[in-house]
N, C-alpha and C positions, 0 to 999 in steps of 0.2 A: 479518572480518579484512582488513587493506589488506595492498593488490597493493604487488610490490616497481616501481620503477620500472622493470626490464629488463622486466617480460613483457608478455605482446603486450595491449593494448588498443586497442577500437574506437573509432568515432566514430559518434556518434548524430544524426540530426534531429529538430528537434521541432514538428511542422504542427497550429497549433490558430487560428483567427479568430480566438480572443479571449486580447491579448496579456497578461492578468493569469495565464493559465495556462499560459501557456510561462512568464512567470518564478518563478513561484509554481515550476513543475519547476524551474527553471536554479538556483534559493535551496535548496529543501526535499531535493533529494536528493544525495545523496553518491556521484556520479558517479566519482569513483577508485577507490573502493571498491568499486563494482559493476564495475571493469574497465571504463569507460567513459575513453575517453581526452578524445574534445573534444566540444561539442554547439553542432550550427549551429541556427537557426531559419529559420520559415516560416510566412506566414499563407493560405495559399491554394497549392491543386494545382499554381498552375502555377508560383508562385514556389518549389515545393517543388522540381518537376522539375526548375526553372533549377542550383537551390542539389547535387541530387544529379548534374546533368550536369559540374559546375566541381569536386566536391569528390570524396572518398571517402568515401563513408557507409555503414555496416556494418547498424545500427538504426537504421527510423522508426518514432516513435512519433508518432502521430494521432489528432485528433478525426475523427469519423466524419460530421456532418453540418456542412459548408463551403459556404457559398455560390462557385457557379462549380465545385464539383467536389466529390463528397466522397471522402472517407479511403477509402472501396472503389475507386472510381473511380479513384483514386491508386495502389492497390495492385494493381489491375487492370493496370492500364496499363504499369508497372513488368514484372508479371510477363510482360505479353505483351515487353516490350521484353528480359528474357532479364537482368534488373538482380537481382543475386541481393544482397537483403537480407533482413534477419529483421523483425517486422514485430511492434508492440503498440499497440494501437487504445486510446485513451484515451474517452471517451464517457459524457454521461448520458442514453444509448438502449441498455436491455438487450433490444430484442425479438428475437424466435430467429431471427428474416427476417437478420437483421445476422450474428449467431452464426455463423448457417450460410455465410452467405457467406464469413467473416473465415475460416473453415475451409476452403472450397474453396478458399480462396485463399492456403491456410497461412500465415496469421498465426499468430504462436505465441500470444499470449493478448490479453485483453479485459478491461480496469479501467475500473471506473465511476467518474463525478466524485457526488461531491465524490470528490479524491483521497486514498485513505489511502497518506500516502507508506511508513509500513514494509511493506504489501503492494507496492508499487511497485518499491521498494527488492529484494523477494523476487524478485519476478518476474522482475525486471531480471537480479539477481545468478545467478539459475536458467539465464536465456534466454545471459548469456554463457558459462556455464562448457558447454553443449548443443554451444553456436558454437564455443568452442577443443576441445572433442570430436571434433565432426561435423570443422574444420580437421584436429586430428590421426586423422582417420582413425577413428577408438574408438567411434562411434556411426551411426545411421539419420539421415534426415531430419529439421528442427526440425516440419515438417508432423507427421510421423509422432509426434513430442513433443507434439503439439497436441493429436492425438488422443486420447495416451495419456492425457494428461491430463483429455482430458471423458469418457473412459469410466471416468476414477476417478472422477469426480466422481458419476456417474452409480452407479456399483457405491456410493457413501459414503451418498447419500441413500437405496437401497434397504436397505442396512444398518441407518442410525441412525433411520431414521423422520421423521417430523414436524419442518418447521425449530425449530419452539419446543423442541423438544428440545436442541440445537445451544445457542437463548439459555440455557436455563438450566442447562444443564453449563458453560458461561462463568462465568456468574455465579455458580457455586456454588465453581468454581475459583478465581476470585477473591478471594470471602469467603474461601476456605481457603486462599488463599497470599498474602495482601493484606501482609504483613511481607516476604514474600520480594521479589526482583529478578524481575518477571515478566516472562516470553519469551513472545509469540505460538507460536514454536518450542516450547519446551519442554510449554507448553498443550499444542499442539497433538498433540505427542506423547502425552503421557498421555492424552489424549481421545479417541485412535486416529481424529486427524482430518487428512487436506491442511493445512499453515497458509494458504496462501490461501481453501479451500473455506469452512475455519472464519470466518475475516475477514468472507468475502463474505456469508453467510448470516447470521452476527452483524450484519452492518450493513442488508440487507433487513430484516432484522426487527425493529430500535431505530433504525437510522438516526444510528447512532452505530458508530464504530472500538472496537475493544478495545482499543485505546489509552483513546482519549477516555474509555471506561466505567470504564478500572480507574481514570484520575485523579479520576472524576466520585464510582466508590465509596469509594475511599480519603480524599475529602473529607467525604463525608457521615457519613463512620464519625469523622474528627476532629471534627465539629462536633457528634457526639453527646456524645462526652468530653470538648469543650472547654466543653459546657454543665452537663456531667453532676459532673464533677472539677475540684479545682484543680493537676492536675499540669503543669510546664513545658510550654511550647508544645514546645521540642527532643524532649523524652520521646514527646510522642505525634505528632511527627513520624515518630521511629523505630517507633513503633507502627504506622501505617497505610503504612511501607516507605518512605520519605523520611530515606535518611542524610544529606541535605544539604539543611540546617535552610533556606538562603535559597532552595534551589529550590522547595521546601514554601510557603515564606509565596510565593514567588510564583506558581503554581500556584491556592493556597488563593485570594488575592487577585483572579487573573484569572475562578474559576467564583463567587464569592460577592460581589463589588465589595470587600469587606473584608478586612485582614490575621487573624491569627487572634487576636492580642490585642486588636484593636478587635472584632469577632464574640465575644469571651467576655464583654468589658466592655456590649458592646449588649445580649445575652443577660441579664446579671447587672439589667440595665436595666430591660428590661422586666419579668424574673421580683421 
C-alpha cells in the first residue's frame, strides 16, 4: 500500500562498484512505497562516507566485497563513528564468516544477487516500518530484529526439514493456484513459512525467484494447451492466471522467443 505524502520517510544510500546494480536498484524498486523518500549512490567506502558526512542518510544498502573497503569495513566504521543507520548488505557471498559479522554489527538483513527485487521490496518495507517503531518508541533495537529473525529462521528449518521440501510445497502451491493472483505473502502464509525464508531457500535450490518460477510454470502449462487444444489464446491466458491478454503474449514471448499464436502455428508445423 503507498505512503501518504505527510508521513515520515527516510533516505537511503546505495554503495555497490558495479554501477549496473545501483541502477538496476534505483529502476526496479519502488522506493515510495517502501517509505523510502530519496536514494543517493556510491561506489566505493570512501565516497560512501563523503556522501553520508554531506547528506542525511537513514538506510545503507551494500555490496559487501569493494575494492579499497568493503560493506563490513563501511559498517564498521560507521558504527565506531556513533552514525546510527540501519543497514542491508546486498551481496553474491552467502559465507557465515560474513553472516556473522553483518550481525555483530547489526545489520538488519542479507540479500543475495542476483537480486529478487519483491524480496528486496519485503525486506525494505519490513526494515522501515521497525525504524518508525523503534522512532516512535514501540519497539527494541533493529539489532535485536536481526536476531529475531535468524533464530526464525533457524527454529523454520528444524521444523520443515530438508530444503527440497521448501522447492516442492512451492511448486505444488503453484500447480494448485496457478489461475489465482499469486502472493509470495499469501504462499507463504499457508505454507507456515517467513516469505523471505521461503524466497531464499526457493532460489538456493532452483536458482530461480518465485516470481520467475510461477511465470516459467504458467507458461509451460500454456504451451501444453496451446499444443494440445484449439481454444483462444485470451481463454488460456485466463487459464494459466494472466487477466491481461498483452501481458501474457509478452511474458510468453520474452521465456519462449515466440508469441503464442506463432508457437501454436510452429507446433501445428511440425506435428
Amino acid at each position: 500500500m503507498c505512503r501518504e505524502w505527510g508521513e515520515l520517510l527516510y533516505n537511503a544510500i546505495l554503495v555497490d562498484d558495479e554501477p549496473r546494480t545501483v541502477e538496476a536498484l534505483e529502476k526496479n524498486v519502488d522506493w515510495q512505497r517502501c517509505g523510502v523518500r530519496g536514494t543517493f549512490r556510491a561506489s566505493s567506502m570512501q565516497e560512501a562516507i563523503c556522501v553520508i558526512d554531506q547528506e542525511k542518510i537513514d538506510i545503507l544498502i551494500c555490496d559487501i566485497e569493494m575494492p579499497g573497503g568493503s560493506g563490513l569495513q563501511l559498517l564498521e566504521w560507521l558504527r565506531g563513528q556513533k552514525i546510527k543507520l540501519s543497514c542491508i548488505f546486498v551481496t553474491c557471498h552467502p559465507e557465515f564468516a560474513y553472516m556473522r559479522k553483518a550481525i555483530q554489527l547489526s545489520c538488519y538483513d542479507y540479500i543475495l544477487k542476483p537480486i529478487d527485487y519483491e524480496e528486496f521490496e519485503l525486506v525494505l518495507t519490513e526494515l522501515v516500518a521497525k525504524m518508525e517503531a523503534v522512532d516512535a518508541g514501540e519497539s527494541g533495537s533493529l539489532g535485536e530484529a536481526w536476531t529475531a529473525l535468524t533464530d526464525e529462521t533457524m527454529e523454520q528449518e528444524k521444523r520443515y526439514g530438508k530444503e527440497r521440501d521448501v522447492e516442492q510445497k512451492v511448486k505444488k502451491y503453484v500447480r494448485e493456484h496457478m489461475v489465482d493472483n499469486i502472493a509470495v505473502t499469501d504462499m507463504a502464509h499457508e505454507l507456515h513459512f517467513h516469505p523471505k525464508y521461503l524466497m531464499r531457500i526457493f532460489k538456493s535450490k532452483t536458482g530461480l525467484s518465485i516470481t520467475e518460477y510461477i511465470s516459467q510454470a504458467r507458461v509451460a502449462t500454456a504451451k501444453k494447451i496451446l499444443q494440445e487444444t484449439n481454444l483462444p489464446v485470451k481463454v488460456i491466458a485466463d487459464m494459466v492466471g494472466y487477466e491481461d491478454y498483452t501481458y501474457f503474449t509478452r511474458v510468453f514471448k520474452k521465456l519462449t522467443g515466440k508469441s503464442p499464436s506463432d508457437y501454436r502455428n510452429n507446433s501445428y508445423d511440425v506435428n
